[in-house]
C-alpha positions, 0 to 999 in steps of 0.5 A, a space after each residue: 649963618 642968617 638963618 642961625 643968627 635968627 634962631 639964636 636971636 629968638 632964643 634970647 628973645 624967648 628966654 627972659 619971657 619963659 622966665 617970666 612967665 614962670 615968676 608969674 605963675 609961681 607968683 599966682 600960686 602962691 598967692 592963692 594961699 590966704 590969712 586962713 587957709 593954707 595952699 598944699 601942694 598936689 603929690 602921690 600920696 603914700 598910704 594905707 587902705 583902713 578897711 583892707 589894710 592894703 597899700 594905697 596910692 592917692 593923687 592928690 591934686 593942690 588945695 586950700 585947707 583952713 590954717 585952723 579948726 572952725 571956732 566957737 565964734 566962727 560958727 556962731 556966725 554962721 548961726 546968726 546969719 542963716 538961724 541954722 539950728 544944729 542936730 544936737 540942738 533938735 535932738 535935745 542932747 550930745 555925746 559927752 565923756 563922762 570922766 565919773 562913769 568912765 563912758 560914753 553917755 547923751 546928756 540933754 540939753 549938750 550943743 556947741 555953746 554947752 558941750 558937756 551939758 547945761 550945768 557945765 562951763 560955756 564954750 570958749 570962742 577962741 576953741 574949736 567948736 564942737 557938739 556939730 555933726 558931719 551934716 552942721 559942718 557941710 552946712 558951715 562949709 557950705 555957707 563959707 563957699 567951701 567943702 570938708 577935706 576928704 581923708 586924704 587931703 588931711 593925711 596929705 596935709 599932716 604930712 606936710 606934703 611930703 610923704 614923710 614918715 614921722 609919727 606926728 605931723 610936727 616931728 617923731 616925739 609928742 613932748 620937745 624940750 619938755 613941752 607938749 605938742 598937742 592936746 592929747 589925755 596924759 596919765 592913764 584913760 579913762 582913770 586920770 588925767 594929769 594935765 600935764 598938758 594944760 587942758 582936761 578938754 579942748 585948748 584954744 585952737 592954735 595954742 600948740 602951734 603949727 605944722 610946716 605949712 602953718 597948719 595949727 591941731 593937725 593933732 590932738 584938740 578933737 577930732 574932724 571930720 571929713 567927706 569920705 564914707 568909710 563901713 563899720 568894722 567889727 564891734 562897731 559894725 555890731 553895735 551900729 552897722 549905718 555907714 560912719 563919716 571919717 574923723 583924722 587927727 585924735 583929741 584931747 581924749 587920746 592917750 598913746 596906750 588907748 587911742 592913738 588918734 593924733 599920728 598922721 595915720 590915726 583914723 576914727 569913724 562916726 555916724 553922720 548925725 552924731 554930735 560929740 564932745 571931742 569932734 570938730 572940724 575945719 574946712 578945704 576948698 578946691 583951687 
């Protein structure tokens, strides 16, 4: 009977601590999310291999991830604390859309703070920048102590967390209760636009709101970039066999017949150096 009384005793002892250290645990978890960057949980990620088409299985460990794409304005700080000069600006253009020709064209003297050109409208702080290539957001990222998601963290994200199987990081439809709930190309690309969304280009970052983990443009906007390398398939691989940095998530140029960038699954490619009219990016960081 002694020896069983301690027992117990050390049982109801211990039990309150173990709780508490788990409330404590829990506690410093979730504190690690912050104002900017929101905690996603690690899981098995479900997917698909974009190259082989096969059935992919990816772990996933826990991570932060910017809450919004990088603006206008917060790269323009890092501009003037390092004086850092994008490659759109030493190359003297950028890829722009040209909704007159119908395609792609370099227009000189396009960077971030002129994303369509010179004598175009000047970018917006509140936007997300665009005109940077993989290389200027490393060097962003670098700056901030953080690093650009991998492919799988973004799809891990858009997908909540959760493995779901909706279309959309929100939901199944891209228009709820007759409102738009991305920056997507409405109409018929690369004829017209009818802007039914309210934007011909990039909207203000956040403006269609935020997805369960509070993550805001995890479809439509523009496009961001991540680490992974991914080969060149097919016409691409023809035109320009160099090794392409992924882009998730779509932008304001994707219409649903054409491109249908802004799924969860969407996937484009572009080469490390590019610097383009409808690709930014936001930031992750490892905890």
């Amino acid at each position: 009977m002694k020896l069983s009384f301690k027992k117990n005793t050390l049982a109801v002892t211990l039990l309150p601590l173990a709780i508490l250290a788990g409330s404590v645990l829990f506690f410093a978890f979730t504190r690690l999310e912050t104002r900017d960057m929101a905690l996603v949980k690690g899981g098995v990620l479900y997917t698909t291999d974009p190259v082989t088409k096969a059935n992919k299985e990816v772990k996933i460990k826990s991570f932060l991830l910017d809450k919004n794409l990088v603006t206008v304005a917060q790269f323009d700080e890092f501009v003037n604390a390092t004086h850092y000069v994008t490659e759109a600006q030493r190359f003297g253009n950028g890829g722009v859309f040209d909704n007159d020709t119908h395609g792609w064209t370099l227009i000189d003297g396009a960077d971030y703070h002129y994303p369509f050109g010179r004598d175009k409208p000047k970018a917006q702080p509140t936007h997300p920048v665009t005109q940077v290539s993989w290389n200027d957001a490393v060097a962003y990222a670098k700056w901030k102590g953080k690093r650009l998601p991998t492919q799988w963290e973004w799809e891990h994200a858009a997908k909540n967390g959760e493995n779901s199987r909706q279309q959309y990081t929100w939901g199944q439809d891209l228009v709820v209760a007759g409102k738009y709930k991305a920056n997507t190309w409405q109409g018929s690309f690369p004829s017209y636009n009818t802007v039914e969304d309210g934007y011909a280009a990039t909207s203000p970052v956040g403006a269609f709101g935020a997805n369960k983990l509070g993550l805001t443009d995890m479809g439509g906007n523009v496009w961001q970039w991540c680490s992974d390398d991914i080969q060149p398939q097919g016409r691409d691989a023809e035109m320009d066999p160099a090794m392409r940095k992924v882009t998730r998530g779509g932008s304001f140029l994707c219409d649903p017949m054409v491109c249908h960038g802004f799924q969860v699954t969407g996937r484009s490619s572009s080469t490390p150096e590019s610097s383009m009219v409808h690709i930014g990016f936001r930031c992750a960081k490892d905890i």
